[in-house]
TORLO-777840 format. One record per residue: residue in three letters; x, y, z of N, C-alpha, C, CB in turn. Coordinates in nm, 2 decimals. Atoms other than C-alpha are relative to their C-alpha. Glycine has a CB too. Layout:
<node ala, <X, Y, Z>, <X, Y, Z>, <X, Y, Z>, <X, Y, Z>>
...
//
This chain:
<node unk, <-0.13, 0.01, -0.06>, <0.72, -2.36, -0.46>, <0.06, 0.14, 0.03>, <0.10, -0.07, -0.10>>
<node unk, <-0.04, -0.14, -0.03>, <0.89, -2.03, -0.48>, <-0.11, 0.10, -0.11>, <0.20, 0.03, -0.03>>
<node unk, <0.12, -0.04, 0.05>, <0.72, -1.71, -0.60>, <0.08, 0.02, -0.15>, <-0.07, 0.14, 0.08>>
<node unk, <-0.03, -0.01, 0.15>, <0.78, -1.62, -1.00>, <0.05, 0.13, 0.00>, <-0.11, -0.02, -0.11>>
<node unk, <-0.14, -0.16, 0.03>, <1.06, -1.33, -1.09>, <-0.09, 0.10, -0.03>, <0.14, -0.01, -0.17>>
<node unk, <0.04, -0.10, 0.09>, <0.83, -1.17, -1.30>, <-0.19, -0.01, 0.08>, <0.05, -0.07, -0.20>>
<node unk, <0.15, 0.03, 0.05>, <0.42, -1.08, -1.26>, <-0.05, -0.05, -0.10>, <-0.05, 0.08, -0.01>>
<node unk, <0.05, 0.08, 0.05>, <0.21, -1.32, -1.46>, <-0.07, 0.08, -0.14>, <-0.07, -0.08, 0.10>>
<node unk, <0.05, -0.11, 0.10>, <0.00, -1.01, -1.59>, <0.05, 0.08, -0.07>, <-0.05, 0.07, 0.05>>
<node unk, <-0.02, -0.16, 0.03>, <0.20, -0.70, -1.62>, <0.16, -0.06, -0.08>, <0.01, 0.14, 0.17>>
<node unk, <-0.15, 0.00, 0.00>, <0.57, -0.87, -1.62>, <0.08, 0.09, 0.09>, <0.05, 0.02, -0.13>>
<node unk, <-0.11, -0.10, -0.05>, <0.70, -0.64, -1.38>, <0.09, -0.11, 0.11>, <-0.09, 0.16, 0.11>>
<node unk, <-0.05, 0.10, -0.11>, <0.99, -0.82, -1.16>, <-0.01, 0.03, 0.14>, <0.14, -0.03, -0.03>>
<node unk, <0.12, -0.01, -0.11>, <0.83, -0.91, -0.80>, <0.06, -0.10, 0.08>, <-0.17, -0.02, -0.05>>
<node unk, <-0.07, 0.11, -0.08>, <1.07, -1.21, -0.68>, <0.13, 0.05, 0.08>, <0.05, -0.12, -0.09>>
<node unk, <-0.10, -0.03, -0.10>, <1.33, -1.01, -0.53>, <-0.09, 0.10, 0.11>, <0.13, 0.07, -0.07>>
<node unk, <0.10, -0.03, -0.11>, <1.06, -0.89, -0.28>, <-0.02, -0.07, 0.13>, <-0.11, 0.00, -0.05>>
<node unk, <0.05, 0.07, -0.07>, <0.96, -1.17, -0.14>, <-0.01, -0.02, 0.09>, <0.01, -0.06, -0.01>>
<node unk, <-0.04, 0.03, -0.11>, <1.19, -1.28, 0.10>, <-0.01, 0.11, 0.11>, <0.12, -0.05, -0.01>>
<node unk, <0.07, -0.09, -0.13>, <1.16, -0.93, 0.29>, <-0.14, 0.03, 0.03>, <0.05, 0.13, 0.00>>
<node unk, <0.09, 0.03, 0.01>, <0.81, -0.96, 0.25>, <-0.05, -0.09, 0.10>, <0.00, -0.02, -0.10>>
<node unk, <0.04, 0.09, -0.07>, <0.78, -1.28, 0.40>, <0.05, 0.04, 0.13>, <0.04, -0.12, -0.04>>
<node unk, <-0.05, -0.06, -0.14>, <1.01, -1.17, 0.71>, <-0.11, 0.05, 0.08>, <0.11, 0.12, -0.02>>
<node unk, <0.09, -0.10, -0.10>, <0.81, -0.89, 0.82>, <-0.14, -0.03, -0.04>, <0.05, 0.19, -0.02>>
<node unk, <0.13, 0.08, -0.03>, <0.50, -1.03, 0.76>, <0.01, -0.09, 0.09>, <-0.05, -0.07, -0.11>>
<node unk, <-0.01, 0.13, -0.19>, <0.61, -1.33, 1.04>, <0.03, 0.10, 0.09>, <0.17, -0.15, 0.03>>
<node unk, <-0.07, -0.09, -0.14>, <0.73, -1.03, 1.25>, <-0.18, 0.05, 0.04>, <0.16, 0.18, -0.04>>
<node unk, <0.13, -0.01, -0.02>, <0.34, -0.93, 1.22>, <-0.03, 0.12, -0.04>, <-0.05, -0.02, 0.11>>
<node unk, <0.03, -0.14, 0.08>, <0.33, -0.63, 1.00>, <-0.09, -0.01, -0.10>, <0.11, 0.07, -0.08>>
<node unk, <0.14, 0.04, 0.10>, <0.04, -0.56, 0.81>, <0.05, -0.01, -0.18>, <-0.15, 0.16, 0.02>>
<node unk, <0.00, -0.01, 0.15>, <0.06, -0.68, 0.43>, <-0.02, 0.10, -0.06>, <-0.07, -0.07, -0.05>>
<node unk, <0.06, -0.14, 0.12>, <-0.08, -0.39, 0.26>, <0.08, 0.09, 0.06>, <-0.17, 0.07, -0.01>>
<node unk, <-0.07, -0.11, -0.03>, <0.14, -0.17, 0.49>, <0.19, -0.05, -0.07>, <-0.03, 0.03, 0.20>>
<node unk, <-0.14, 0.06, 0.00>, <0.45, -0.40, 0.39>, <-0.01, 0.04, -0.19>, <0.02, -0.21, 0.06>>
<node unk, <-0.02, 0.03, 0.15>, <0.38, -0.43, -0.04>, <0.05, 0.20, -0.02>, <-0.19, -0.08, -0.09>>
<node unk, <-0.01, -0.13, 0.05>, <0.30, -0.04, 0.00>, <0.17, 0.08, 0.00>, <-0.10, 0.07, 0.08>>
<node unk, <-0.12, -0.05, -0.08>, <0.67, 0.04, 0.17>, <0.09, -0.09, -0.13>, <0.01, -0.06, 0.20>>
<node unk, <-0.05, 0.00, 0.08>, <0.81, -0.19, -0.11>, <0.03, 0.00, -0.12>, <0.00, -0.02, 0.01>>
<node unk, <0.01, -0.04, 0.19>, <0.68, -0.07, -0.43>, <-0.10, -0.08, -0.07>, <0.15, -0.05, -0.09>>
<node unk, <0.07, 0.09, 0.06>, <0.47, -0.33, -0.46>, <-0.20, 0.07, -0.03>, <0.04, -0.15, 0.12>>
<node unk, <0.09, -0.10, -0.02>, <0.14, -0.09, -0.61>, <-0.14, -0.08, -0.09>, <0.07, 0.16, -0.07>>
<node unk, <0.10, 0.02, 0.13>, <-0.05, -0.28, -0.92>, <-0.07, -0.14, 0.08>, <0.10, -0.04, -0.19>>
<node unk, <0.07, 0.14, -0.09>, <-0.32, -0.55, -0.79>, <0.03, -0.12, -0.05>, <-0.16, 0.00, 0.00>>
<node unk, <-0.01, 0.17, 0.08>, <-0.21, -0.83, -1.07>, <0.14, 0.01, 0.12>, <0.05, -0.02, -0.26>>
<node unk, <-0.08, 0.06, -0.04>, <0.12, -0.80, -0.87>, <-0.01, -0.01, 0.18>, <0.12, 0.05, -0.06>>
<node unk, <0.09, 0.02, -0.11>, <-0.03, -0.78, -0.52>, <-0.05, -0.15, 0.00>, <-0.12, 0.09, -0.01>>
<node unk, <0.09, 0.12, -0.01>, <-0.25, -1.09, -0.59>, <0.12, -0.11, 0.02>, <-0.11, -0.03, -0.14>>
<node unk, <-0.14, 0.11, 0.06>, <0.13, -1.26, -0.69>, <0.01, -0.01, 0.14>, <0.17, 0.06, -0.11>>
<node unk, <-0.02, 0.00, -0.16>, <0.21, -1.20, -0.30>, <-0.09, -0.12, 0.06>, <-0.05, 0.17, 0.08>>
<node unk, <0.09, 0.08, -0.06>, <-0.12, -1.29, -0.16>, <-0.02, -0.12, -0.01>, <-0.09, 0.03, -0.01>>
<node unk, <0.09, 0.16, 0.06>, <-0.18, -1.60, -0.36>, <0.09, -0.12, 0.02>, <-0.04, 0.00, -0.19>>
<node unk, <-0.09, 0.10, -0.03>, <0.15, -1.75, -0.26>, <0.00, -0.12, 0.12>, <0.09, 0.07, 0.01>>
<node unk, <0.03, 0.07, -0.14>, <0.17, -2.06, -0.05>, <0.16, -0.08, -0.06>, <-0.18, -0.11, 0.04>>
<node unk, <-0.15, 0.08, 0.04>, <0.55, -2.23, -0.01>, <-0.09, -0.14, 0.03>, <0.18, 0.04, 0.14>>
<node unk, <0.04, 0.08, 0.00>, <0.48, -2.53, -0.07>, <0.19, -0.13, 0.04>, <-0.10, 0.02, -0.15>>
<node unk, <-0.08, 0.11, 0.00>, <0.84, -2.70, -0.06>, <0.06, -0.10, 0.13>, <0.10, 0.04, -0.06>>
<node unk, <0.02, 0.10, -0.10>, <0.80, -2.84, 0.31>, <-0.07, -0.12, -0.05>, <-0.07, 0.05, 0.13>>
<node unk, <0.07, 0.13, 0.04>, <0.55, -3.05, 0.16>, <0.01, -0.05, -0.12>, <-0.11, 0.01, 0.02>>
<node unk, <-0.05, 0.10, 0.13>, <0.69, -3.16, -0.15>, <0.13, -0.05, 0.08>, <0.04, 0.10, -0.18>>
<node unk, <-0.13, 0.07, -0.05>, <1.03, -3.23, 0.07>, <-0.01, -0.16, 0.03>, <0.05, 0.08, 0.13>>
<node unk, <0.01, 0.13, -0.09>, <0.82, -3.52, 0.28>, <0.02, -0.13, -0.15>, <-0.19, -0.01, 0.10>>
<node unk, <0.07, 0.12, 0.13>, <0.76, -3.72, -0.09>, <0.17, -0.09, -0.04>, <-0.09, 0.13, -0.20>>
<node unk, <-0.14, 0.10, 0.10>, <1.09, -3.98, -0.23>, <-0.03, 0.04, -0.12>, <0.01, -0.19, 0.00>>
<node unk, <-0.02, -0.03, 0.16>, <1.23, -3.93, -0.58>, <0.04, -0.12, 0.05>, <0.10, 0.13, -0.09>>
<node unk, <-0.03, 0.12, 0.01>, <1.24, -4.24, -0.72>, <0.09, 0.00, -0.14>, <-0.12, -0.09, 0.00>>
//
């Protein structure tokens, strides 16, 4: 769904990134030139980026019953 506040590994906080992250990544800036420009340096919190997929278009289509 969304990404986690914190790194999984280290704990460093990594969710207030994201959203400019995601931006200029759709604008077509290279990832590794984007993490580097935000601080973003350790590979456990790197992978946090990469490994993300939003998922809540496709949990939206489902009914709560």
């Amino acid at each position: 769904m969304m990404i986690p506040i914190r790194c999984f590994s280290c704990g460093r906080p990594i969710g207030h990134h994201w959203e400019e992250f995601k931006a200029r990544v759709a604008k077509g800036e290279d990832r590794k030139a984007v993490m580097d420009e935000l601080g973003v340096e350790k590979y456990c919190c790197r992978s946090m980026f990469m490994g993300q997929v939003d998922l809540v278009d496709v949990s939206g289509e489902f009914k709560k019953f």
